[in-house]
C-alpha positions, 0 to 999 in steps of 0.5 A, spaced: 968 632 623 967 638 628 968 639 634 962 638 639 960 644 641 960 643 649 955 645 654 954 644 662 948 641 665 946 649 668 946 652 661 940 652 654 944 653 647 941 657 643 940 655 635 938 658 629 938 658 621 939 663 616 938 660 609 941 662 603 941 661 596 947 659 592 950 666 592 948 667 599 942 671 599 936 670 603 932 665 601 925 662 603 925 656 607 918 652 608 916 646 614 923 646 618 923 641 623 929 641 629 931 634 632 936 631 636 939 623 636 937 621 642 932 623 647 936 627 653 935 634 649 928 638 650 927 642 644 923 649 644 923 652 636 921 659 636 915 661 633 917 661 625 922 655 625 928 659 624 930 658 631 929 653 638 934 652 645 935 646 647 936 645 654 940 639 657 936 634 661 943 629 663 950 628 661 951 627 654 954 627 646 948 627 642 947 631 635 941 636 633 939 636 626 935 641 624 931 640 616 927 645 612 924 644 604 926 650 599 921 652 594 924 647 588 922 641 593 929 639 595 930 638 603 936 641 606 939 638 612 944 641 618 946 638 624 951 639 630 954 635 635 953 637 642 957 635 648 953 636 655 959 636 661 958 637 669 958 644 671 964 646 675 964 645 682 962 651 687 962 648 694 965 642 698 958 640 701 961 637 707 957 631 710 959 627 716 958 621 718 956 617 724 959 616 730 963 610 731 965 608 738 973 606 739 974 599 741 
């Protein structure tokens, strides 16, 4: 298995295809869906299909798949997993308390 591709709650990761045939031409796909396996990405595809950015909406590993049908009728499927990790801190954000008497 792959290494999950990490990113942080402060990014969007774009994805893209590039179908081929068996000797890695070019090759026309038809019907692409993007998905992932659970429900804490929201998916944009581009107007063709052969690209989306998914935006994290929580912290999370899930996979995204992505599916398309070649002109024989078979159905090729690709996924990758994506961990969504916390953003690195940039400020403190001290925050007092109340004041308490001395007994």
């Amino acid at each position: 298995m792959a290494t999950p591709i990490s990113i942080t709650l402060l990014q969007y990761l774009p994805l893209s295809i590039a179908p081929t045939d068996r000797r890695h031409n070019p090759a026309p796909v038809t019907n692409i869906q993007w998905g992932s396996s659970g429900s804490s990405f929201q998916i944009v595809p581009s107007l063709d299909g052969l690209s989306c950015e998914i935006t994290p909406t929580e912290l999370t590993m899930e996979t995204v798949s992505v599916s398309a049908v070649a002109e024989d009728g078979v159905t090729l499927t690709e996924t990758i997993d994506v961990s969504v990790v916390a953003a690195p801190a940039v400020a403190l954000n001290l925050v007092p308390g109340n004041p308490v008497d001395l007994p």
